[in-house]
N, CA, C and O atoms as a printed pandas DataFrame, in Angstrom:
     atom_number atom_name residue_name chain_id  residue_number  x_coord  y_coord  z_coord
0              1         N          UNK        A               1   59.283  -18.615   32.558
1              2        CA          UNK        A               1   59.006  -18.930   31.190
2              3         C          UNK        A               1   59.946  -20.014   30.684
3              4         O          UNK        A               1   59.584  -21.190   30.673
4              5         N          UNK        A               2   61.167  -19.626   30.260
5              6        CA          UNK        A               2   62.390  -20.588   29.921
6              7         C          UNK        A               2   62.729  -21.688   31.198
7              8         O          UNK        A               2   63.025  -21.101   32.238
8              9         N          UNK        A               3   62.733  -22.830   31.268
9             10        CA          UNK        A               3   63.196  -23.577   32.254
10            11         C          UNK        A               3   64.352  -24.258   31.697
11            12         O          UNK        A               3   64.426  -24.458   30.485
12            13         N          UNK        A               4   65.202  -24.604   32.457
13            14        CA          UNK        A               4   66.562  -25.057   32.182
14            15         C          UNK        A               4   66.338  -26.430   31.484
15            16         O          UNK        A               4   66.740  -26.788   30.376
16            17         N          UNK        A               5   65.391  -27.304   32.661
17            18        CA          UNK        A               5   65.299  -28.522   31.882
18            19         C          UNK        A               5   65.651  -28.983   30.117
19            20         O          UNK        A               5   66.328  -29.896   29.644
20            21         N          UNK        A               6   64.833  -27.868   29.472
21            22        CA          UNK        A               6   64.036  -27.545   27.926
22            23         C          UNK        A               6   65.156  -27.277   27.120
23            24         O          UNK        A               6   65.863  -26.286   27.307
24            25         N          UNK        A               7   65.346  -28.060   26.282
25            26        CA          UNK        A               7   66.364  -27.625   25.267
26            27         C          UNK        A               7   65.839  -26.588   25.025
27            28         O          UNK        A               7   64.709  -26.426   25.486
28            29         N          UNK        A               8   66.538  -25.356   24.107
29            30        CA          UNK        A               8   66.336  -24.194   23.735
30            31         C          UNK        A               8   65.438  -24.032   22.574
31            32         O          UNK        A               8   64.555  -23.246   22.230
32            33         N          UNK        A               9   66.370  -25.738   21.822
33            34        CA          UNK        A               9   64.693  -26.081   20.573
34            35         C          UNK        A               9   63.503  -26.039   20.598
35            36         O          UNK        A               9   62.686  -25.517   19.839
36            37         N          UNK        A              10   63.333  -27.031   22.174
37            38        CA          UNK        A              10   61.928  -27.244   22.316
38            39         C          UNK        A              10   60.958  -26.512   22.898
39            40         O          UNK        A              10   59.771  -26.809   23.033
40            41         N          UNK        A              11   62.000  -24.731   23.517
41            42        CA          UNK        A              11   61.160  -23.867   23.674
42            43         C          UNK        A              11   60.770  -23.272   23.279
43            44         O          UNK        A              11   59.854  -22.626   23.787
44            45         N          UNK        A              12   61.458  -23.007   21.467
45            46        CA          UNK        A              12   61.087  -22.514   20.551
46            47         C          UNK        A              12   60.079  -22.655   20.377
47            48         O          UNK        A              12   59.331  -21.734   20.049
48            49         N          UNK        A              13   59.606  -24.202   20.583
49            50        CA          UNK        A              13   59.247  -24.920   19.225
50            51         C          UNK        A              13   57.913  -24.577   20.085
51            52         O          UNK        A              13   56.919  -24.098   19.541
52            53         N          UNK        A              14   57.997  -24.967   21.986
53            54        CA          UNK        A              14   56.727  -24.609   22.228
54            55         C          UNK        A              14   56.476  -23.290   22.386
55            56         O          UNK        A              14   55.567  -23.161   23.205
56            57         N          UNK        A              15   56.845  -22.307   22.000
57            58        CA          UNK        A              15   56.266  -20.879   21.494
58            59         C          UNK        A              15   55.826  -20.291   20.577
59            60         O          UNK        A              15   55.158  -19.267   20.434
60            61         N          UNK        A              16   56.447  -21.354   19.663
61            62        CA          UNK        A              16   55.966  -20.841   18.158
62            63         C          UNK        A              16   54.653  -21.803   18.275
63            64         O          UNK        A              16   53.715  -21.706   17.484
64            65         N          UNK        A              17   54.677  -22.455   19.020
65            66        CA          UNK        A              17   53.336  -23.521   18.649
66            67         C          UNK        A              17   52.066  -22.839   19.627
67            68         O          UNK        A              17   50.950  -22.991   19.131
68            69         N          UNK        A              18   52.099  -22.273   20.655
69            70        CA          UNK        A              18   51.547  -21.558   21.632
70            71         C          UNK        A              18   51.147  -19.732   20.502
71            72         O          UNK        A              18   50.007  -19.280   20.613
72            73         N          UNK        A              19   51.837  -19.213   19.879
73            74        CA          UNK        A              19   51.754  -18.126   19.424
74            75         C          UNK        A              19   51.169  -18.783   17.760
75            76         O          UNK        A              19   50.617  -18.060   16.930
76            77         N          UNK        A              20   51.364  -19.835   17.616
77            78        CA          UNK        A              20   50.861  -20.281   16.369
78            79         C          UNK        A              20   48.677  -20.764   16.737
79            80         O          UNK        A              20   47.647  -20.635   16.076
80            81         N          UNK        A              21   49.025  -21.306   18.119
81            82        CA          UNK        A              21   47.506  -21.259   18.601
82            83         C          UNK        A              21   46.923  -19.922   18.433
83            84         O          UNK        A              21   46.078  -19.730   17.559
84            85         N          UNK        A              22   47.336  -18.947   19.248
85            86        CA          UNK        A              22   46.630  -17.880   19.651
86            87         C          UNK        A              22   46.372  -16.921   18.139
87            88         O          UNK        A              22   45.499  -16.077   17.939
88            89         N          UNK        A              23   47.322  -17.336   17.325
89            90        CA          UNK        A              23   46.853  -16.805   15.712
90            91         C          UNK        A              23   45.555  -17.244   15.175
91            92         O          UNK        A              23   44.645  -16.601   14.652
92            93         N          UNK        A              24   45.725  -18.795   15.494
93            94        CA          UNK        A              24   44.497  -19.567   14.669
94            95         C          UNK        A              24   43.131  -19.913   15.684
95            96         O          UNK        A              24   42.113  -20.537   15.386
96            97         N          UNK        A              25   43.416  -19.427   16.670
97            98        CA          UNK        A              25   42.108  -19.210   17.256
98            99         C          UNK        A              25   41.756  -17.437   17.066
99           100         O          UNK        A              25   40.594  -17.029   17.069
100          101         N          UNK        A              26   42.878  -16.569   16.917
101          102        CA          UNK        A              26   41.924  -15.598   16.796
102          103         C          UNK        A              26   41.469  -15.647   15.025
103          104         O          UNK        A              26   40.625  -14.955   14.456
104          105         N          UNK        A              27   42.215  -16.542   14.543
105          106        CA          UNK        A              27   41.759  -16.751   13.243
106          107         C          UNK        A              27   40.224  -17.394   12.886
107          108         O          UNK        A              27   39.487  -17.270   11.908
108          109         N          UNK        A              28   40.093  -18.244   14.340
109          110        CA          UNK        A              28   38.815  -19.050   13.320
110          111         C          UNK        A              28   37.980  -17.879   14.349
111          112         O          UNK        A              28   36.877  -17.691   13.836
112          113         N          UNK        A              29   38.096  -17.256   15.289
113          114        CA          UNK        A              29   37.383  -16.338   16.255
114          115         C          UNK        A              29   36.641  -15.098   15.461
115          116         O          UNK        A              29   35.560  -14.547   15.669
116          117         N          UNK        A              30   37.815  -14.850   14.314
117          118        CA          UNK        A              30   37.813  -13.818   13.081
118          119         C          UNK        A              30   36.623  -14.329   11.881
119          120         O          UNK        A              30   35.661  -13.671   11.485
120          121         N          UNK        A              31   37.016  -15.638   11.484
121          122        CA          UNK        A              31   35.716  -16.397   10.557
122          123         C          UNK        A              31   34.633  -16.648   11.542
123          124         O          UNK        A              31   33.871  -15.683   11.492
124          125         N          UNK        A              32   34.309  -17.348   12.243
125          126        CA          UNK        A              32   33.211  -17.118   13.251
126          127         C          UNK        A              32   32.539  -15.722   13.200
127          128         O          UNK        A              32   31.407  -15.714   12.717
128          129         N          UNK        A              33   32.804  -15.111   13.416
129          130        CA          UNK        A              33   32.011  -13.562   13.611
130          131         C          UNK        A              33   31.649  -13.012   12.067
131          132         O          UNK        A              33   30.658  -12.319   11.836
132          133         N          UNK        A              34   32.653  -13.452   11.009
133          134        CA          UNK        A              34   32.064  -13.424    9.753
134          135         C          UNK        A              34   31.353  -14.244    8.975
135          136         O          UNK        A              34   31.256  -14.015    7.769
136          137         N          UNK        A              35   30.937  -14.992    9.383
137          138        CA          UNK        A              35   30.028  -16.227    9.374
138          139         C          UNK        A              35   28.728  -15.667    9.814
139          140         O          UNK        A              35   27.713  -15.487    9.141
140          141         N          UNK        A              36   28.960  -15.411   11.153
141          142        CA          UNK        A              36   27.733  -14.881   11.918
142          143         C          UNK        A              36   27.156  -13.290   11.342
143          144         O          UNK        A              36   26.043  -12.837   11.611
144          145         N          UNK        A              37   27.909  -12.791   10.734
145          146        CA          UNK        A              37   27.482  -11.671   10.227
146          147         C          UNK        A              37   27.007  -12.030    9.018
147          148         O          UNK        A              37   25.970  -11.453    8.690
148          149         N          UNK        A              38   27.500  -12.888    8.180
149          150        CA          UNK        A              38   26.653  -13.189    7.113
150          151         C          UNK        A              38   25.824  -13.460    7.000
151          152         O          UNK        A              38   25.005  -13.036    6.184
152          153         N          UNK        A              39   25.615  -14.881    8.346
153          154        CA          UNK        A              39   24.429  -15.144    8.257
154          155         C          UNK        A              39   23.265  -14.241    8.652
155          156         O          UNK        A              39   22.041  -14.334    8.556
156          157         N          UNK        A              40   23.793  -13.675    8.951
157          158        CA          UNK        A              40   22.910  -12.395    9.388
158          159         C          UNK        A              40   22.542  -11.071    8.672
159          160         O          UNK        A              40   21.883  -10.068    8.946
160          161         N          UNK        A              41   23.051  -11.391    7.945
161          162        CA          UNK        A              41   22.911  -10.640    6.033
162          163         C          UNK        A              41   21.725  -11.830    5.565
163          164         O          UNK        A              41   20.562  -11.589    5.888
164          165         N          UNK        A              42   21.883  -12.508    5.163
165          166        CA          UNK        A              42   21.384  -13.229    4.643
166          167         C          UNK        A              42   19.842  -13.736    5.562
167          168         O          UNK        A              42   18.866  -14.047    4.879
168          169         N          UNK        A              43   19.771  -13.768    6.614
169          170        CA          UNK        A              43   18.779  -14.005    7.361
170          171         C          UNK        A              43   18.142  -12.652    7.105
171          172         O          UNK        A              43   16.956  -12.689    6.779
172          173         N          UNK        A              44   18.613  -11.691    7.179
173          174        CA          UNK        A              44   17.664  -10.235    6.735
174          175         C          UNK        A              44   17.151  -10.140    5.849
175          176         O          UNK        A              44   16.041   -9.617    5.746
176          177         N          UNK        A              45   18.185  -10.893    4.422
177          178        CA          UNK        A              45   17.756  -10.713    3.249
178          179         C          UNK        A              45   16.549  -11.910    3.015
179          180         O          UNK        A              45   15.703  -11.669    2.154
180          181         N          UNK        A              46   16.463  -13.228    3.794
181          182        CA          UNK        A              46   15.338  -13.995    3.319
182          183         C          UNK        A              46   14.326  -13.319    4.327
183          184         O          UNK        A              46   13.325  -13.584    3.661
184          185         N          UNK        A              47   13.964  -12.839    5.113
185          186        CA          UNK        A              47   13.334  -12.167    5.425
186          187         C          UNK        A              47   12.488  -10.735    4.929
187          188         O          UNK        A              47   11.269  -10.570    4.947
188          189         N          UNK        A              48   13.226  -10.060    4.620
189          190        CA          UNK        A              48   12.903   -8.867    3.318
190          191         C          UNK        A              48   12.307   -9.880    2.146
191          192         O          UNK        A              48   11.135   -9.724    1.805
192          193         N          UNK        A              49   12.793  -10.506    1.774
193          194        CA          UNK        A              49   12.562  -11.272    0.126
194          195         C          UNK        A              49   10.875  -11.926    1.053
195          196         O          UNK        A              49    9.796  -11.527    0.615
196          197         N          UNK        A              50   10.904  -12.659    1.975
197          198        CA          UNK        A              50    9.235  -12.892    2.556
198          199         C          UNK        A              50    8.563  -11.784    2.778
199          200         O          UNK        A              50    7.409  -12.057    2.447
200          201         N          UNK        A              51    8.605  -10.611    3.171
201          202        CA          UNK        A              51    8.032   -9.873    3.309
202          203         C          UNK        A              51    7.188   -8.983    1.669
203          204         O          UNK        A              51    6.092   -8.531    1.338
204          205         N          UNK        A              52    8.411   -9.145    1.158
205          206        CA          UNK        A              52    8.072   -8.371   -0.590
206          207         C          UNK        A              52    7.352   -9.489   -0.659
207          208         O          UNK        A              52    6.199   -9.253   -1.018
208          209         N          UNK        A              53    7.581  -10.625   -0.455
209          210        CA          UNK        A              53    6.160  -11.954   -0.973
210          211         C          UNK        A              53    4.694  -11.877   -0.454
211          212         O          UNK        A              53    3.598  -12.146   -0.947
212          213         N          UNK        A              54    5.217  -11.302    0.990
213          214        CA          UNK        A              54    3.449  -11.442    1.389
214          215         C          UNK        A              54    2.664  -10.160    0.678
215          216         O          UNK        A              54    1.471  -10.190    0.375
216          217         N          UNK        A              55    3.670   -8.875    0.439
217          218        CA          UNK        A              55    2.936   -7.945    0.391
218          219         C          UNK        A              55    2.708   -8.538   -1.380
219          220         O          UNK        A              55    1.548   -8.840   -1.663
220          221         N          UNK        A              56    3.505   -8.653   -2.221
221          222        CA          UNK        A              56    2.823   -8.945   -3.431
222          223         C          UNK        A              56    1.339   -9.749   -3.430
223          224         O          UNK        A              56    0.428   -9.546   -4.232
224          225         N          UNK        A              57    1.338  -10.800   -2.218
225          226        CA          UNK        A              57    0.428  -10.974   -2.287
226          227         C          UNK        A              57   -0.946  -10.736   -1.577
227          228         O          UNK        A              57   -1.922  -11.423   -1.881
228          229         N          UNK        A              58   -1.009   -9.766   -0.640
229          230        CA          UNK        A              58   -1.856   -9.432   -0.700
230          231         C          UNK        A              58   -2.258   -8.067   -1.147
231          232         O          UNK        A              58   -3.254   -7.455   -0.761
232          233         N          UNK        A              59   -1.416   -7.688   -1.956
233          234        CA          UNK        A              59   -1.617   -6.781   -3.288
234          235         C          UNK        A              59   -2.638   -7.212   -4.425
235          236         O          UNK        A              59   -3.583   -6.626   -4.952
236          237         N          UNK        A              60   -2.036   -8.555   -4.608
237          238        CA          UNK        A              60   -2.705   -9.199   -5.649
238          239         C          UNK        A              60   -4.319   -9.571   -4.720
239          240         O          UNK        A              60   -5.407   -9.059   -4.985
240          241         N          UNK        A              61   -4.119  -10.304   -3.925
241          242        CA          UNK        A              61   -5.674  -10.258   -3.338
242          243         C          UNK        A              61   -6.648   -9.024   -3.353
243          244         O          UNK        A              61   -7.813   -9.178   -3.719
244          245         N          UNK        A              62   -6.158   -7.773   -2.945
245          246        CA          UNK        A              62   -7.023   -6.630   -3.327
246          247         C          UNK        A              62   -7.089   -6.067   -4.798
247          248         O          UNK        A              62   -7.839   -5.168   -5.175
248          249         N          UNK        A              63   -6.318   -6.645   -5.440
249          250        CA          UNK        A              63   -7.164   -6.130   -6.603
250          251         C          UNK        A              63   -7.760   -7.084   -7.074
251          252         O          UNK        A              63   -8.891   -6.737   -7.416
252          253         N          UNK        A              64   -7.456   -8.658   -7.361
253          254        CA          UNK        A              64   -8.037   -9.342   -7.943
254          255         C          UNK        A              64   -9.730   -8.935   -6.886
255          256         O          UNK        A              64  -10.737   -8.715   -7.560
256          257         N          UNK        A              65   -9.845   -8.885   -5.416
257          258        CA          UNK        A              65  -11.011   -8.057   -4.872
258          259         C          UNK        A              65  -11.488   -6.645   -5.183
259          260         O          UNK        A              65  -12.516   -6.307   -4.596
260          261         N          UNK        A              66  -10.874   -5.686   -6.073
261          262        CA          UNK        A              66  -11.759   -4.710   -6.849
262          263         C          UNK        A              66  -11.605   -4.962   -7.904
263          264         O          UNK        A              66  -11.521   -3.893   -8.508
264          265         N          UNK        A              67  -11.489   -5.925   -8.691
265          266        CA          UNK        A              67  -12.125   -6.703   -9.684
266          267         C          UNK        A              67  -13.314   -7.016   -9.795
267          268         O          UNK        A              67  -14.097   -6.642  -10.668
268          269         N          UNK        A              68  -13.576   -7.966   -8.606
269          270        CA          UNK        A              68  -14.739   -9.014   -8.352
270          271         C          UNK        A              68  -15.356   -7.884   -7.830
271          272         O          UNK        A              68  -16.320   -7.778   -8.589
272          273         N          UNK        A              69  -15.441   -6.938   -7.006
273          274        CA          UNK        A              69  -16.348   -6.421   -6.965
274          275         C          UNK        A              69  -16.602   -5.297   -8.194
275          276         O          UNK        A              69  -17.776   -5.098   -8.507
276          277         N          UNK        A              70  -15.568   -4.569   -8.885
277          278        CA          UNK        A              70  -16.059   -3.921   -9.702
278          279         C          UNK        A              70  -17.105   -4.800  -10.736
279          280         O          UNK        A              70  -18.122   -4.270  -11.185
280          281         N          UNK        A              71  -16.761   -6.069  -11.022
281          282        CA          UNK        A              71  -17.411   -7.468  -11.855
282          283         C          UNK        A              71  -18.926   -7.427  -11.311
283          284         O          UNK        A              71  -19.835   -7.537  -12.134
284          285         N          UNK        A              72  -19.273   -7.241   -9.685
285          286        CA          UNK        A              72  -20.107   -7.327   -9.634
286          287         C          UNK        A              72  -21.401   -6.066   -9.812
287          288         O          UNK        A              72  -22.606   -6.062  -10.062
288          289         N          UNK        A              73  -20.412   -5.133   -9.539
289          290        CA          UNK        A              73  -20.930   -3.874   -9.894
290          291         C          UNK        A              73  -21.651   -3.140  -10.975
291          292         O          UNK        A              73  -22.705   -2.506  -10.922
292          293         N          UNK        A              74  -20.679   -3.416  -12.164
293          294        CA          UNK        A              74  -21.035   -3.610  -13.492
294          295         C          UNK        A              74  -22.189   -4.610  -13.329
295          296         O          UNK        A              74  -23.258   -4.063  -13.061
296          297         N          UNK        A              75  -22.222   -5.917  -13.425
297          298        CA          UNK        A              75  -23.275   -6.705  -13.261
298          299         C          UNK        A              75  -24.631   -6.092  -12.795
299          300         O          UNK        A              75  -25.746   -6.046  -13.313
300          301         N          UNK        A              76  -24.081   -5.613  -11.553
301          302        CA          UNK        A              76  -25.698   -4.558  -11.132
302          303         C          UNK        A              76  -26.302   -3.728  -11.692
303          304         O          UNK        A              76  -27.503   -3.510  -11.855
304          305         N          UNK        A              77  -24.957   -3.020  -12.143
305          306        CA          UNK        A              77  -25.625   -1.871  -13.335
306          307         C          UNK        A              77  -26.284   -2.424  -14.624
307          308         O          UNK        A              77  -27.088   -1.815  -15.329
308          309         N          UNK        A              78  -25.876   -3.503  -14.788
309          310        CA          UNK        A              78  -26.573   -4.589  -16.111
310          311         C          UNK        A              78  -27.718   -4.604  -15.471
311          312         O          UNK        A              78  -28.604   -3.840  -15.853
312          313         N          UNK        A              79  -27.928   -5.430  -14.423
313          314        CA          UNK        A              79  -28.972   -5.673  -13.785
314          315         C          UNK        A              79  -30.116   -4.805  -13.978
315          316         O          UNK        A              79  -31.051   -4.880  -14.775
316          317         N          UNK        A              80  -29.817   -3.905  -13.008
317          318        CA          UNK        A              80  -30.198   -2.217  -13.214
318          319         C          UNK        A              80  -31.195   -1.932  -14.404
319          320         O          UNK        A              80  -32.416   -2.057  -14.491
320          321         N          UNK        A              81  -30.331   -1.550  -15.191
321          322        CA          UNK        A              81  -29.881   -1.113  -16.769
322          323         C          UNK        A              81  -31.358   -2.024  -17.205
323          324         O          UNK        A              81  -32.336   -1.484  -17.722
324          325         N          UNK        A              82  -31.251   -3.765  -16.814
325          326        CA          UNK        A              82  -32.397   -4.603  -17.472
326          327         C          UNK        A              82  -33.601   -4.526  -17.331
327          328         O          UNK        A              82  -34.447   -4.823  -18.175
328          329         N          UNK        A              83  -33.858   -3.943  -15.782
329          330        CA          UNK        A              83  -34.733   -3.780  -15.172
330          331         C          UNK        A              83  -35.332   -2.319  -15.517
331          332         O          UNK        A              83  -36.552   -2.160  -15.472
332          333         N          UNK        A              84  -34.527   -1.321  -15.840
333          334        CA          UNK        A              84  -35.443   -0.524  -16.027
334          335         C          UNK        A              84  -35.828   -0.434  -17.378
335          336         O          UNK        A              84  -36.846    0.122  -17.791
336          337         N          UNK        A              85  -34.782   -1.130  -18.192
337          338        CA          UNK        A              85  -35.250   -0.932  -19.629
338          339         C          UNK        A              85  -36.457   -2.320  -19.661
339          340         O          UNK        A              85  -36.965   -2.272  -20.781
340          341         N          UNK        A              86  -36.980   -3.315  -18.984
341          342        CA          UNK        A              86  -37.852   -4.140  -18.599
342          343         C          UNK        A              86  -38.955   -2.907  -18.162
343          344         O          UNK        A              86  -40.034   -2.970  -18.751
344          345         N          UNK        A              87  -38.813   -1.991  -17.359
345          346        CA          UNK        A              87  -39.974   -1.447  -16.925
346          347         C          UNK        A              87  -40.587   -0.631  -17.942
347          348         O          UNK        A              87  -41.788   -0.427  -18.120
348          349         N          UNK        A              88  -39.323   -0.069  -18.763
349          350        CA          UNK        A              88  -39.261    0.896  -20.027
350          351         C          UNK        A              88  -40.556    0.272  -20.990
351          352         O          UNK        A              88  -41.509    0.936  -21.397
352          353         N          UNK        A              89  -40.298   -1.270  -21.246
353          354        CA          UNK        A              89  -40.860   -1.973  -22.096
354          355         C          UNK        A              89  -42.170   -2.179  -22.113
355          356         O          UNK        A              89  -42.947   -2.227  -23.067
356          357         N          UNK        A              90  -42.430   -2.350  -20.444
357          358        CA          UNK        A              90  -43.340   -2.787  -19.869
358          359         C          UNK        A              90  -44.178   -1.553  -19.538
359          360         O          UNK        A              90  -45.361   -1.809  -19.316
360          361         N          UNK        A              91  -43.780   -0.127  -19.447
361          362        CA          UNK        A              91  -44.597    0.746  -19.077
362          363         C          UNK        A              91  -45.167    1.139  -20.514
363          364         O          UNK        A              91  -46.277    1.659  -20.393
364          365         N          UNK        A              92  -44.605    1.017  -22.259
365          366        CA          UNK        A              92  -44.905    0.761  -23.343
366          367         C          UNK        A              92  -45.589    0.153  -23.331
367          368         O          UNK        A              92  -46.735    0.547  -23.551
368          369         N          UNK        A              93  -45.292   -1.346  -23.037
369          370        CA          UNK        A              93  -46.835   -2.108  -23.487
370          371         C          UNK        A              93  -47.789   -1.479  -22.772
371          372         O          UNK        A              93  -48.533   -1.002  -23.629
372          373         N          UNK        A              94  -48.180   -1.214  -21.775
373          374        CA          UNK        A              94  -48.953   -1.280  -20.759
374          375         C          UNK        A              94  -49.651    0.110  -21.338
375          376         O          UNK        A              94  -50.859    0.185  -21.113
376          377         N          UNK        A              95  -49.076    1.178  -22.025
377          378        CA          UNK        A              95  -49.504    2.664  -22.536
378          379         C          UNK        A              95  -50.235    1.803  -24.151
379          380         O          UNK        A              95  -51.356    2.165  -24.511
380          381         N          UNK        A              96  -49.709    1.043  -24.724
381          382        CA          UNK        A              96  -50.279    0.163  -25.890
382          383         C          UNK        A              96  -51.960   -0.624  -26.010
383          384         O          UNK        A              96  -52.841   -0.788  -26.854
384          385         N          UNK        A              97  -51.545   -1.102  -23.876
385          386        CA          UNK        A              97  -53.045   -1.621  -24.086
386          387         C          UNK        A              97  -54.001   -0.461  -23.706
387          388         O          UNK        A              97  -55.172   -0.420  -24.084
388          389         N          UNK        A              98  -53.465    0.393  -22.998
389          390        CA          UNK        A              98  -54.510    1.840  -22.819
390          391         C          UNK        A              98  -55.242    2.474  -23.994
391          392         O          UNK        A              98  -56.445    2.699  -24.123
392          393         N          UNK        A              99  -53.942    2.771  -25.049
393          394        CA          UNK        A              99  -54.539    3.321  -26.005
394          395         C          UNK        A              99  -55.603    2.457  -26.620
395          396         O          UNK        A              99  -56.710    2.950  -26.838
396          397         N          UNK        A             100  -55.278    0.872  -26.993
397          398        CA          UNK        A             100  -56.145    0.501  -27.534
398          399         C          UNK        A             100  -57.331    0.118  -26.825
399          400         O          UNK        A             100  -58.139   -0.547  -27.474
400          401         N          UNK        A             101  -57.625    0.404  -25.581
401          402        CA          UNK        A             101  -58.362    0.362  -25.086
402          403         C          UNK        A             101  -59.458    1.521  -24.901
403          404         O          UNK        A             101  -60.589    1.375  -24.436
404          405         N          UNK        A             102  -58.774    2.892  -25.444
405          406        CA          UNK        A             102  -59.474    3.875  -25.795
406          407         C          UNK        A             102  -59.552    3.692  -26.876
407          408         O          UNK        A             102  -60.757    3.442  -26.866
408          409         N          UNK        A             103  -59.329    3.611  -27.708
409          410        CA          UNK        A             103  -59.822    2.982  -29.086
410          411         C          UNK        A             103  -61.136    2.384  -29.288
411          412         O          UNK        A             103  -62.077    2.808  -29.958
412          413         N          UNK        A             104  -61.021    1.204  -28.511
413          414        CA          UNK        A             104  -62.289    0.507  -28.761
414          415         C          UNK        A             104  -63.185    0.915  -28.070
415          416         O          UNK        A             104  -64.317    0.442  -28.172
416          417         N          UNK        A             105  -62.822    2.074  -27.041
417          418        CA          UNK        A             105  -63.981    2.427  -26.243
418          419         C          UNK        A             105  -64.656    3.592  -27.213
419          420         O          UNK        A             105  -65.836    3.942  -27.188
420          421         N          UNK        A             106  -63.764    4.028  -27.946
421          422        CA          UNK        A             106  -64.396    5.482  -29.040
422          423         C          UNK        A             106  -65.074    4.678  -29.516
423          424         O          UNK        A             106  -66.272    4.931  -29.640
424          425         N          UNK        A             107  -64.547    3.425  -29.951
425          426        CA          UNK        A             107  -65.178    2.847  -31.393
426          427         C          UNK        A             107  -66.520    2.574  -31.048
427          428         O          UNK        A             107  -67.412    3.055  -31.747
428          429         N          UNK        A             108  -66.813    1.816  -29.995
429          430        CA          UNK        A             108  -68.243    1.443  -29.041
430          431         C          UNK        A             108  -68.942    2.635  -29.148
431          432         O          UNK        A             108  -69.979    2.537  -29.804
432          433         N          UNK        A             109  -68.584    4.168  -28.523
433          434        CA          UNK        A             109  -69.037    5.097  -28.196
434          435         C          UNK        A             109  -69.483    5.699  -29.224
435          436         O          UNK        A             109  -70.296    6.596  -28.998
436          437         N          UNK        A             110  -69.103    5.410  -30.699
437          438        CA          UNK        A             110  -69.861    5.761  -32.254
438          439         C          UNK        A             110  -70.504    5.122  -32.465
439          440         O          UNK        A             110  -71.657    5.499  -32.671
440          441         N          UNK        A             111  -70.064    3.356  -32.572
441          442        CA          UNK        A             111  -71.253    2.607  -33.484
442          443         C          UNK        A             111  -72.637    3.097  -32.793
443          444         O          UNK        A             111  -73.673    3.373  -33.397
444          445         N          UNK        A             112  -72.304    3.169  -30.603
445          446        CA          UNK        A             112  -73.453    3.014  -29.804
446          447         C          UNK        A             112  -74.568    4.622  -30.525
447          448         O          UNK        A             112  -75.763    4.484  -30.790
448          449         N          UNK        A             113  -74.036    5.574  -30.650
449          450        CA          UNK        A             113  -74.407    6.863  -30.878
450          451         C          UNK        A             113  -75.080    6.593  -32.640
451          452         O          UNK        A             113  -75.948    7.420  -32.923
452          453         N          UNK        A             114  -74.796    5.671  -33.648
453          454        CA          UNK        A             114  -75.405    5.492  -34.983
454          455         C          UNK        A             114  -76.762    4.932  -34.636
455          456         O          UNK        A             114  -77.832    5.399  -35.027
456          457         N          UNK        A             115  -76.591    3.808  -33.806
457          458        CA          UNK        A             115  -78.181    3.068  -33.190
458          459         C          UNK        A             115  -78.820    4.548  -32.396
459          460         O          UNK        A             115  -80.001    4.205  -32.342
460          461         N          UNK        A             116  -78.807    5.092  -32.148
461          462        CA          UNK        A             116  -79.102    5.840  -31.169
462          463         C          UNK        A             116  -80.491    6.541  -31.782
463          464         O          UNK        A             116  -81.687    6.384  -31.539
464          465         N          UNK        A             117  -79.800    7.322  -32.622
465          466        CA          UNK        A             117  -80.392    8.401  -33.800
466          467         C          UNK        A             117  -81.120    7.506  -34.676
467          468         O          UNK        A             117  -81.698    7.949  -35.669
């Protein structure tokens, strides 16, 4: 270790400088690994934070999709709803021209019965 050559200074000086390395490499060895752990916090956390994004959105896609279909649903039942109150209307008129069609058939069936006699 000590060689005679070496002033006693300069073996100090290279030990303290040798033990001053092995500090500051386990020093930056120490930030390195907390670096890497952060980033590794943080890589989890933008990851989680994408994940809550996709699911918001395709949260939002299924309902804004039982929307549109409830939208269309309702619509059918309008539909529906038009059509039978259309048939409603239509099975009215249609009982409207019957009656008056017995009507005029009574009415025929008297005047015809006054000529008769």
């Amino acid at each position: 270790m000590y060689s005679d050559d070496l002033p006693i200074s300069q073996y100090i000086v290279n030990v303290s400088l040798s033990i001053f390395n092995m500090a500051l490499s386990s020093y930056w060895v120490s930030q390195n690994r907390k670096d890497l752990a952060e980033r590794a916090i943080v890589s989890k956390r933008e990851k989680d934070a994408a994940r809550a994004m996709k699911c918001l959105e395709v949260d939002f896609y299924h309902k804004n999709l039982a929307l549109k279909s409830s939208k269309y649903k309702n619509l059918e039942e309008g539909q529906a709803l038009k059509t039978s109150r259309a048939n409603d209307e239509s099975s009215v008129k249609e009982n409207q021209k019957l009656a008056e069609k017995e009507r005029l058939e009574y009415r025929r069936r008297k005047i015809s019965s006054y000529f008769l006699y």
